[in-house]
C-alpha positions, 0 to 999 in steps of 0.5 A: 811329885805327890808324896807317898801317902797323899795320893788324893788331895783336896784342892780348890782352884783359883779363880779365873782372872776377872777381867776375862768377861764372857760376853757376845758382844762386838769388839766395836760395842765393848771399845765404844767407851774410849773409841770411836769411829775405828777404821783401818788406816793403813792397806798396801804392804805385807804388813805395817806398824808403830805409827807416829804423829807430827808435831802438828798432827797432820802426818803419821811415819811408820814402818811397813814391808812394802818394797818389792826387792826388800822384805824387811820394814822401811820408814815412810811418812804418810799425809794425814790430809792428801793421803800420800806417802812416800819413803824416807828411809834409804830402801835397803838392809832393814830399819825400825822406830821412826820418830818426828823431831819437834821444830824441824823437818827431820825423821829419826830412825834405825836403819842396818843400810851401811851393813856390807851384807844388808842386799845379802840378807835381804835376797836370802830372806826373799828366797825364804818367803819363795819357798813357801816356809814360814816362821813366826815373827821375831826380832833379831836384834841386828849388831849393824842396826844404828840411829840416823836423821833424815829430812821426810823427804828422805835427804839430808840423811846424818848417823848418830850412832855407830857402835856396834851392837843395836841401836834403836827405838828412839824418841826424841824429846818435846823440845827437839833436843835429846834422844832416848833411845835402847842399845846393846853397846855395852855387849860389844866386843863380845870377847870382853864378856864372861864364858856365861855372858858370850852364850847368852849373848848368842842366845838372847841378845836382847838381855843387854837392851838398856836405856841411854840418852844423847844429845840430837847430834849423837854425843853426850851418850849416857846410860840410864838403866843398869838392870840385867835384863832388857829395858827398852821402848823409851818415850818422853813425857809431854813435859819433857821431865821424865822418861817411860819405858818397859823392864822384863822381869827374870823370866822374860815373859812378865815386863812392866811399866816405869818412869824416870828422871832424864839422869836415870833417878826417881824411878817408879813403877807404874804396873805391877800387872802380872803380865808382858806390859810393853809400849807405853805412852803417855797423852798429851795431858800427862795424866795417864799413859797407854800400854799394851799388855796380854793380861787375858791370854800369851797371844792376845795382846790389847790395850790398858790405860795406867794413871801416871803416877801407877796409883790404879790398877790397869783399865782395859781399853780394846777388847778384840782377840789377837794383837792389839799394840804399840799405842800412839795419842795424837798432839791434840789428845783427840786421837788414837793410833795404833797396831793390830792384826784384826784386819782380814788376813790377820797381818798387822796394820795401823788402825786409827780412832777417835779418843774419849779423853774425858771417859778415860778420867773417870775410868781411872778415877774408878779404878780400884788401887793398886795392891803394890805401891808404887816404888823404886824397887826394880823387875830384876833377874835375867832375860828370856824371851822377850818383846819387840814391836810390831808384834810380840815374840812370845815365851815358846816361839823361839827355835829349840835347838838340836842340842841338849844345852843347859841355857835351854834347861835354865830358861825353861824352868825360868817360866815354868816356875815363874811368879806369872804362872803362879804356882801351875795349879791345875785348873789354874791360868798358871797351869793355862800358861803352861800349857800353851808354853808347852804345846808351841814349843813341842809344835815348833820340834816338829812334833804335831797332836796325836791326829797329826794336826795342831792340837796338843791338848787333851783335856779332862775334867776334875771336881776341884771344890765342894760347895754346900747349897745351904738354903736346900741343906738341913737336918732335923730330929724328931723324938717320939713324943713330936718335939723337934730340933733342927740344927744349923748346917756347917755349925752342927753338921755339913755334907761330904764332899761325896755326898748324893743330892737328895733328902731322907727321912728315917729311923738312925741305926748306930752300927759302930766303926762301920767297919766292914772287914773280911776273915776270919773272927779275930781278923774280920769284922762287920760292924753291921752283923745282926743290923737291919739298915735297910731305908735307914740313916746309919749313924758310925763313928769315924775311923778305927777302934782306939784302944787295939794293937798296933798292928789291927789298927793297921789291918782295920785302916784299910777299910776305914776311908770316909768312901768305903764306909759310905759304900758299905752302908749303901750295900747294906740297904742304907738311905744316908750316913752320918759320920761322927769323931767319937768322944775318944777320938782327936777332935770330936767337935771337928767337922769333915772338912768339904773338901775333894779328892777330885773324883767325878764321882759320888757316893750313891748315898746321902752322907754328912759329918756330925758333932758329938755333942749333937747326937749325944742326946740322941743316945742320952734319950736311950738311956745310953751313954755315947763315950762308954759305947765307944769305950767298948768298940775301941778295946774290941770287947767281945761281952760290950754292946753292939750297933742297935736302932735308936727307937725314941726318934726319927731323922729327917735331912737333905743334903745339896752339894754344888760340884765345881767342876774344871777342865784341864789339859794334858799337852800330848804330842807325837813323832810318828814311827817309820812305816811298818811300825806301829809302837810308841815310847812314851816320854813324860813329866807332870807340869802342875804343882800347888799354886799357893800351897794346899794341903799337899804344901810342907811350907815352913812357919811364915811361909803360908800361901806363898807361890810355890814355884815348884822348880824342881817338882816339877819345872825340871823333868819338863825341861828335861822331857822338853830338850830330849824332845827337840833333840830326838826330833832333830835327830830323826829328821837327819836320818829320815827312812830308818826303821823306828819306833814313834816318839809320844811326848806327854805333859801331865796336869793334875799328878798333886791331885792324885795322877788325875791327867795321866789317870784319863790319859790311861783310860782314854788313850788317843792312839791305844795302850797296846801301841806304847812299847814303854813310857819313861817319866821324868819328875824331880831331876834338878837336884842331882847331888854327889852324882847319885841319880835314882831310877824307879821301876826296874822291875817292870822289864827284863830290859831295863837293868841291860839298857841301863848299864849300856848307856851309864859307861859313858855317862857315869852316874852313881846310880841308884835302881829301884826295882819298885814300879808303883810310885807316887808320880805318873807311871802308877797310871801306866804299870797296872796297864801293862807298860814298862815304865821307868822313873828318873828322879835325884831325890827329896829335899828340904825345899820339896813342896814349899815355896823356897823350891826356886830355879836358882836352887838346882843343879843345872850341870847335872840336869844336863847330864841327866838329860843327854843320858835319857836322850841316848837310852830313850833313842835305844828304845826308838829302834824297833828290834829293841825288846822291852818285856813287860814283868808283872810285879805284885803291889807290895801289900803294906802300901799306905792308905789313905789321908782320911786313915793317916790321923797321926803327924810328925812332919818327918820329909822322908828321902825316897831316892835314897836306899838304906835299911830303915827311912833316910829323912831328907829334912823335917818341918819346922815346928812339927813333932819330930823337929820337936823331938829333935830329929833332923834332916839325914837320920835313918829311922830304924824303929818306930813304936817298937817296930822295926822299919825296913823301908818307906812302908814299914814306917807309913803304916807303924805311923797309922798305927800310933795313937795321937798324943801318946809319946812314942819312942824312935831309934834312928842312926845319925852317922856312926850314933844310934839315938833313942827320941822321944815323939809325941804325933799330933792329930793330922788337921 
């Protein structure tokens, strides 16, 4: 949620991540460092994979769905020299993860053949196919699946596991005597597990995947991880000593890359790669190991190499999009086999080339190091959604279910507010990740784009940083009697991030404040009465006289914004602007900072902040004196001097700002409404937040460029838009044929930008405003406390209090209605455009825009009541007979102004869920004037420098209106005690 007074922040976005080069080239020309000779090895079947060589090099088992009455995977061991294959698993239920046994003639493998009902499952999954229905790949982690020895013939055929739970991806060790294998045993009987654990285990099954070890005969089992989460895909080394495999993180989309001894010590982390690493393996030589990772993008998955001890960072291998996977070395080192669907049909199949064993060395050699050593410390947390092979199940691809369910809430705060996504910067990979997360699973609701296609996306474009040119940047200043001085960019002067591209040469005209107010005298002012600044360079001071009355300065604030200025000098007929902070004012010496409010658009006027000391002398050459000047303006003293021409010189400048412009996305889906009916409601929440922390960031003091997760703001609301979503979804399918109203479901990036997504949506509206009956935001929702749920902008429609209270009896929630609809989140886009809009919200906190904003901090419970109490209300809105007036609601005129006007700072974190007379503090920053002062999270501010404050926007502008570090005296009600403190503001940076 943006804060109230900082409706447009200045932000820069990350770079993109440096391993994504553009470039035209093939995939064969970019892989030939590494491979050569690349062939698709593998053809027949709907599909193969996970291929293994012998010992000695000459055959290859893998799996493949080849099997005209069975669709699921069996084991087949191919001749690398004839070309001949044959099956060696027993042809029914289903089966994974074959290996060679060293020193024999013996295949490992898991099959679920000994399950009653594997033909049951299998003509069911046939009927499926016959259907024409189609799901995305997944793994399902079958109870019946367990580990057994054939010979390659297929005879001989012996079970070495047969506990319940899955059993699988085995490998067994160089000298043919020990299995490391993943088993879910430890899951089973599920009756012993807690309430929690017996969901999850329905859920997510894969969580319990741990490793073990036992002898080739199947006893001696002996777990070796024993980490929450899901550890598999285990490998020996080539020496036999150690032991690789994959661990997912708590989000079950980040896995990484680890080693062990074979009794489960001296675990070390050879990744730390950000990414989902999976299905490493070791070459021969033991120097290094392969893995497969989707570093550049959720869906496409390629090739890295990782020297062994996890010294480098990761070197990519392949570079063709889609999946690359499941890499396999030749005995010799010479070879590389592994899965990919680059085939024409884009189904998976084994591939093989020729390996550059030595470019692989000096590769690694080159590599920069890691920047997090490597450790014991282990990827820790709960399981997601997680990976098996062949192919990668993917955050977003598995089913939402009908129902409302706090698992589903809690997994996708999981990811949303994960360390892979970085914060959701808008512009940001994190803010991609997002994105794509958000568009599959709305997809797979059975919502579609608002063409009825695929496409969820819009996108729009933002200025996301400022960039001074400063070779084509100057500024030089020529006297009467020729001489000159020319002084240095970013040193004396800098551009706005506003300005106009271009250069000027002119006369300076000094026009005071700059200030342009209309009314009467007394109330009006015009700094440029009298003034001709026509094809001039106006020269103002910057912000607000500093010696008036309280409540001018707040009259004149809002005519004081660096933009307002610059477009009141260029309606005066101005070339340029120079804006100065005056002696008397915070910081003289300070220049504007190059920052954007995201804006696409300039100003039409060259425009650039200066020092004091740089146009001193300019004033000193007219015998004038810039401090005394200024003295007058500030006490608005009606006998002092006003703006005049500096005669004795003339300014020549040019300003050249490189705008970065980025795209974004909004993620817009629908639900078309029933025929005859052509409105829509609108559901919605913001899903960017601030990365690193910005200038919108209220960390705490050691808690600078921390990831700000953003749990809360604003991972909650999507989850809760997300479940309602899939649940109105369902619910429409089961009763298709009724008369409704659409459902239009919208996730917004940008909104701690200043509402740029929902801003472009509202000006570029796919399906057209007038087709939205009323749009209902979600944002900050997770912090549900003492059962008090606040719900802005009531006032928008004469329905809203009715709807409310019908649906409230049974959820009995302590509500709080706020009648206000322009807010600090999404639906200020919507309001002025003639939509109703409502805001669920539980309220600010301390953690509100800092990096402690965590999803182990909010109240799950409660987000799920909120959630099924939306669902019901919005589902009432569904139905077309149902009214919802608009009523126009005028913008209260005390509204704050803009940060370029709010120079005084106190760090007080305002509760804006909380309705009292006067302003509820829900925390303040540590270190800040008010922490200073002595106030604390819960006071209720009830005057301020002698003003007495009713709301939120008595206080913003009582707070305009003090002078920087001048005491100021704060009454505040603390329980049953009114206190009188003393804060002394600080200059806003």
């Amino acid at each position: 949620m943006s804060p109230l007074s900082n409706r447009l922040i200045f932000l820069s976005a990350a770079l993109a991540f440096s391993m994504c080069v553009s470039t035209s080239a093939a995939p064969s020309e970019l892989e030939s460092t590494f491979l050569s000779q690349t062939r698709q090895l593998l053809f027949e079947g709907r599909r193969s994979g996970e291929g293994y060589f012998s010992p000695d090099g000459t055959q290859l088992v893998f799996q493949s769905e080849r099997e005209p009455a069975n669709p699921f995977y069996q084991i087949y061991v191919l001749d690398l020299r004839s070309g001949d294959t044959h099956r060696v698993s027993p042809g029914v239920g289903k089966t994974t993860c074959a290996f060679f046994r060293p020193g024999t003639d013996q295949v490992l493998f898991a099959s679920t053949h000994a399950d009653p009902d594997a033909v049951k499952k299998q003509q069911e999954e046939l009927e499926f196919r016959a259907s024409g229905k189609t799901r995305r790949y997944s793994w399902d982690y079958d109870a019946q699946m367990d580990i057994y020895l054939a010979d390659r013939q297929g005879g001989g055929l012996r079970r070495l596991t047969d506990s319940q739970g899955y059993d699988a991806e085995g490998a067994v060790s160089p000298d043919g005597q020990w299995v490391v294998f993943c088993s879910l045993r430890d899951a089973y009987p599920a009756d012993r597990l807690s309430a929690e654990d017996r969901q999850r285990l329905a859920q997510d099954p894969s969580w319990f995947g741990e490793i073990y070890l036992m002898r080739i005969d199947g006893s001696e089992v002996r777990r070796l991880t024993r980490q929450p989460g899901y550890d598999g895909g285990p490998f020996f080394s080539p020496d036999g000593q150690r032991i690789i495999w994959r661990r997912f993180d708590s989000t079950g989309v980040n896995a990484d890359v680890f080693t062990m001894k074979l009794d489960g010590t001296d675990v070390r982390r050879l990744t730390d790669f950000g990414a989902m690493s999976w299905a490493p393996y070791f070459h021969p030589s033991g120097r290094y190991a392969i893995f497969t990772a989707n570093k550049l993008g959720f869906e496409n998955f390629e090739l890295f190499l990782v020297d062994s001890e996890g010294e480098r960072e990761p070197v990519r291998v392949t570079f063709s999009e889609g999946f690359d996977g499941l890499p396999v070395f030749s005995p010799n080192g010479r070879q590389l086999c592994w899965t990919s669907n680059r085939t024409p049909e884009k189904q998976s199949q084994l591939f093989l080339a020729q390996w550059n064993h030595d470019a692989a060395l000096e590769a690694l050699a080159k590599a920069p190091r890691r920047h997090s050593p490597t450790g014991t410390s282990p990827a820790a947390g709960l399981g997601a959604a997680h990976v098996h092979p062949p192919e990668a199940k993917l955050a977003g691809d598995r089913e939402l279910s009908p129902e409302i369910r706090l698992s589903d809430l809690r997994q996708h705060v999981d990811f949303l507010a994960s360390d892979r996504l970085a914060g959701r910067l808008t512009g940001s990979e994190g803010a991609r990740l997002a994105a794509d997360y958000l568009s599959r699973l709305l997809q797979k609701a059975s919502l579609t784009g608002t063409d009825g296609g695929t496409n969820c996306f819009q996108p729009f474009e933002f200025t996301a940083s400022s960039q001074v040119v400063t070779g084509e940047t100057r500024m030089t200043w020529t006297s009467s009697e020729g001489a000159q001085r020319t002084y240095a960019v970013e040193q004396d002067f800098r551009p706005l991030s506003f300005t106009a591209n271009g250069a000027v040469e002119g006369e300076v005209v000094f026009a005071g404040y700059g200030l342009v107010v209309p009314g009467k005298p007394g109330v009006g002012y015009d700094s440029y009465a009298g003034l001709d600044v026509s094809n001039k360079v106006v020269l103002v001071l910057r912000y607000v006289p500093e010696e008036v009355e309280p409540k001018r300065r707040q009259e004149l604030n809002r005519y004081a914004g660096l933009r307002y200025k610059a477009m009141m000098a260029r309606e005066h007929g101005a070339r340029a602007l120079l804006v100065v902070s005056g002696p008397n004012s915070p910081h003289p010496e300070d220049l504007i900072s190059l920052s954007s409010d995201g804006s696409l658009s300039g100003s039409g006027i060259v425009a650039m902040s200066v020092k004091a000391s740089v146009v001193a002398p300019w004033f000193a050459a007219e015998g004038k004196d810039l401090k005394e000047l200024q003295t007058g303006f500030d006490t608005e003293n009606p006998h002092a001097e006003g703006g005049f021409r500096l005669s004795k010189a003339k300014l020549s400048l040019a300003a050249a700002v490189r705008q970065i412009k980025q795209t974004d996305r909004n993620v817009v889906a629908i639900l078309p409404p029933s025929t005859g009916v052509s409105e829509y409601v609108m559901v919605g929440a913001h899903y960017d937040h601030l990365g690193h922390g910005d200038g919108n960031s209220l960390h705490h003091k050691g808690e600078e460029n921390q990831i700000h997760s953003g749990a809360d703001d604003n991972a909650s609301g999507v989850a809760a838009v997300l479940e309602l979503a899939s649940s109105i979804a369902a619910a429409t399918a089961a009763r298709a044929g009724e008369p409704r109203r659409g459902l239009m479901v919208a996730f917004w990036s940008g909104e701690e930008m200043g509402l740029l997504g929902s801003s472009y949506f509202a000006e570029h509206p796919p399906l057209g405003l007038r087709n939205i009956a009323a749009y209902v935001n979600f944002d900050m929702v997770g912090r549900l406390r003492e059962n008090r749920l606040s719900l802005q902008g009531i006032g928008s429609s004469t329905g809203w209090r009715r709807l409310i209270e019908k649906r409230n009896v049974a959820a009995g929630f302590n509500l709080n209605l706020q009648e206000d609809p322009y807010l600090p989140t999404d639906v200020t886009a919507f309001y002025p455009k003639g939509i109703p809009v409502l805001n669920f919200f539980t309220g600010s906190h301390e953690d509100y825009h800092r990096p402690t904003d965590k999803p182990e901090t909010l109240n799950y419970e409660g987000l799920e009541r909120i959630t099924q109490f939306a669902s019901r209300l919005v589902k009432d809105l569904l139905q077309p007979g149902e009214t919802i007036g608009y009523v126009k609601v005028a913008r209260a005129a005390t509204e704050g102004g803009s940060r370029d006007n709010l120079r005084a700072y106190l760090g007080t974190i305002p509760d804006y869920a909380t309705e009292v007379s006067g302003v509820k503090l829900s925390g303040v920053r540590g270190g800040s004037p008010a922490d200073k002062a002595g106030l604390k999270g819960g006071d209720v501010i009830t005057q301020f420098a002698g003003q007495k404050i009713a709301n939120i926007y008595d206080y913003t502008y009582a707070l305009d209106a003090v002078k920087i570090g001048q005491p100021v005296v704060v009454v505040v009600q603390r329980g049953a005690e009114s206190l009188t403190l003393t804060v002394t503001p600080e200059a806003r940076k």
